[in-house]
DRENDO-1510 file (C-alpha; in Angstrom, 1 decimal, always signed):
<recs>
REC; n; res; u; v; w
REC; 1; UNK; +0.0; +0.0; +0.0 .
REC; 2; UNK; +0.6; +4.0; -0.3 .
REC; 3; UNK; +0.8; +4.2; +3.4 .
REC; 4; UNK; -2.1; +6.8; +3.1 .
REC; 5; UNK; -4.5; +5.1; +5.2 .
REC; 6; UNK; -2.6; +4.2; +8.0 .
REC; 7; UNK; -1.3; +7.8; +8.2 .
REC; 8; UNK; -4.8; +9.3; +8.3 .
REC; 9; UNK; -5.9; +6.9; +11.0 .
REC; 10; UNK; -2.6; +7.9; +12.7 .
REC; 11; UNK; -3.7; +11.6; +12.6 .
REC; 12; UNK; -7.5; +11.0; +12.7 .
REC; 13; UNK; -6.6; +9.0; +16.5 .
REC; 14; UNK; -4.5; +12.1; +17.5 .
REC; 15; UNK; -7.3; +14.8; +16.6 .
REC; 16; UNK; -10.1; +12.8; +18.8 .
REC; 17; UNK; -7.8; +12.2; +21.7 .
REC; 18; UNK; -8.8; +15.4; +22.9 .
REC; 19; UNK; -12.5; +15.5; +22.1 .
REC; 20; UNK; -15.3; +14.4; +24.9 .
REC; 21; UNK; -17.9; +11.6; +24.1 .
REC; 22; UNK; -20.6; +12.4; +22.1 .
REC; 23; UNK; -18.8; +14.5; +19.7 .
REC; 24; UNK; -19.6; +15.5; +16.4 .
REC; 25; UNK; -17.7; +15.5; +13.1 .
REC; 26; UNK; -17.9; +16.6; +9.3 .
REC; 27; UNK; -15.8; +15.3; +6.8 .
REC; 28; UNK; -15.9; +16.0; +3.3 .
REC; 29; UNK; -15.9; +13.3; +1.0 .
REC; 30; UNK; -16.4; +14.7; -2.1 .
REC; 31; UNK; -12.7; +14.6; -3.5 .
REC; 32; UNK; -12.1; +11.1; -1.5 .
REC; 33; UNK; -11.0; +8.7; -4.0 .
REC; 34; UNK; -9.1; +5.3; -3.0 .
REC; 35; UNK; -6.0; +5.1; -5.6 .
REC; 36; UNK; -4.6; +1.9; -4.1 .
REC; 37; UNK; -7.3; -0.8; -3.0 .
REC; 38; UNK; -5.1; -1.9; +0.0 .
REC; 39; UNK; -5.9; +0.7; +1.9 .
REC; 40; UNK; -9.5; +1.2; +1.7 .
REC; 41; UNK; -9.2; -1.3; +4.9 .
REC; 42; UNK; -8.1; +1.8; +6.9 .
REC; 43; UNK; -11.4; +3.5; +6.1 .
REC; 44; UNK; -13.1; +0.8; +7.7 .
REC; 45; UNK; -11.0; +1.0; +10.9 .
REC; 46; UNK; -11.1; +4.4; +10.8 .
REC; 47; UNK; -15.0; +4.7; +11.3 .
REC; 48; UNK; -14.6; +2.1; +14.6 .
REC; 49; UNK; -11.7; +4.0; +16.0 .
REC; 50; UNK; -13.7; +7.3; +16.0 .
REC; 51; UNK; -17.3; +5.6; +17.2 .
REC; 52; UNK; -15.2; +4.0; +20.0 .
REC; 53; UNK; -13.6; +7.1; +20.9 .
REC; 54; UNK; -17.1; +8.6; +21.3 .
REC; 55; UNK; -18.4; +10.3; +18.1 .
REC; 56; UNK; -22.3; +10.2; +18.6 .
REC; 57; UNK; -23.0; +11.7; +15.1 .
REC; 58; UNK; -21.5; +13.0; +11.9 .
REC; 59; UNK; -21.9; +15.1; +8.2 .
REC; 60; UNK; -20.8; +13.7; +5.4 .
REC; 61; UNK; -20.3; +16.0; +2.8 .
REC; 62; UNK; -20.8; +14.2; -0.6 .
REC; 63; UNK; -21.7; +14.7; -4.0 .
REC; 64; UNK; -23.6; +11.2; -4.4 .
REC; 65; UNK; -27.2; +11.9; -5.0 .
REC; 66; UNK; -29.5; +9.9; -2.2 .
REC; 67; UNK; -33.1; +10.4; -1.0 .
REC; 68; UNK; -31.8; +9.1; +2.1 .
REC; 69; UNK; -30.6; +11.7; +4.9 .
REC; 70; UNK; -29.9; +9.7; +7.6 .
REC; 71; UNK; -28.3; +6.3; +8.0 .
REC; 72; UNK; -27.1; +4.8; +11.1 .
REC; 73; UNK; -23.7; +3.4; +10.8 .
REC; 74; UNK; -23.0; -0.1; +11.8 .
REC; 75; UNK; -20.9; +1.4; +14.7 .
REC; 76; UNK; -24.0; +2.6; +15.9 .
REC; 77; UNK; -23.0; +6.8; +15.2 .
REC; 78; UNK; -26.3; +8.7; +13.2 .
REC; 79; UNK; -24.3; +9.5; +9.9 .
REC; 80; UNK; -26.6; +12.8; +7.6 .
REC; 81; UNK; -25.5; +14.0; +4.7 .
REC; 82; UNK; -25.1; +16.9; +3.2 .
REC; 83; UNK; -24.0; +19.0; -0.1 .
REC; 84; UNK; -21.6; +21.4; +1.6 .
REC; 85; UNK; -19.9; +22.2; +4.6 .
REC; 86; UNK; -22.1; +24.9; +5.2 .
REC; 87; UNK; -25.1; +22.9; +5.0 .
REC; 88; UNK; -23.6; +19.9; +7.3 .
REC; 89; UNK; -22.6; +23.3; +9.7 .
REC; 90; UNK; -26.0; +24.6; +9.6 .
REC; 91; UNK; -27.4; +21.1; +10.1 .
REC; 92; UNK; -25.0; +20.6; +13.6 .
REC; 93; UNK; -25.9; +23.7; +15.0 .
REC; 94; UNK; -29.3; +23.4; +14.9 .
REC; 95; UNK; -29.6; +20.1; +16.1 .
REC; 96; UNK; -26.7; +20.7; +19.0 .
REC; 97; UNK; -28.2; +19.2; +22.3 .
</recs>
């Protein structure tokens, strides 16, 4: 492999090692694009790292077209997406509890 995946879940871990449970996230997947197949594994571990470390709820930010806004990730985390980072903002803030 690239060594791409394994150095995002590197600094993925380090971001959430400060964050409290039951925090939130956006990430932008738009441009995502897995070059070398042997890494899309990380992806996979890098969705149970951050729903271990606490994450109750994320944005995704993607250009796929879905009817569906909200899916529930096998990890248990409410995943809704969204069209733009402003949009997945606007959506956080107004469903902070």
């Amino acid at each position: 492999g690239t060594g791409d995946g394994k150095k995002l879940m590197d600094d993925v871990q380090e971001c959430v090692k400060s964050l409290h449970t039951g925090f939130t996230a956006v990430s932008d997947i738009r441009l995502f694009k897995v070059t070398d197949p042997a890494e899309a594994v990380w992806a996979e571990q890098i969705m149970k790292m951050i729903a271990d470390a606490g994450m109750s709820r994320a944005v995704r930010v993607t250009d796929s077209l879905t009817t569906k806004k909200e899916i529930t990730e096998k990890y248990g985390y409410v995943v809704n997406l969204a069209s733009s980072v402003e949009e997945a903002d606007e959506f956080l803030d107004r469903h902070q509890s």
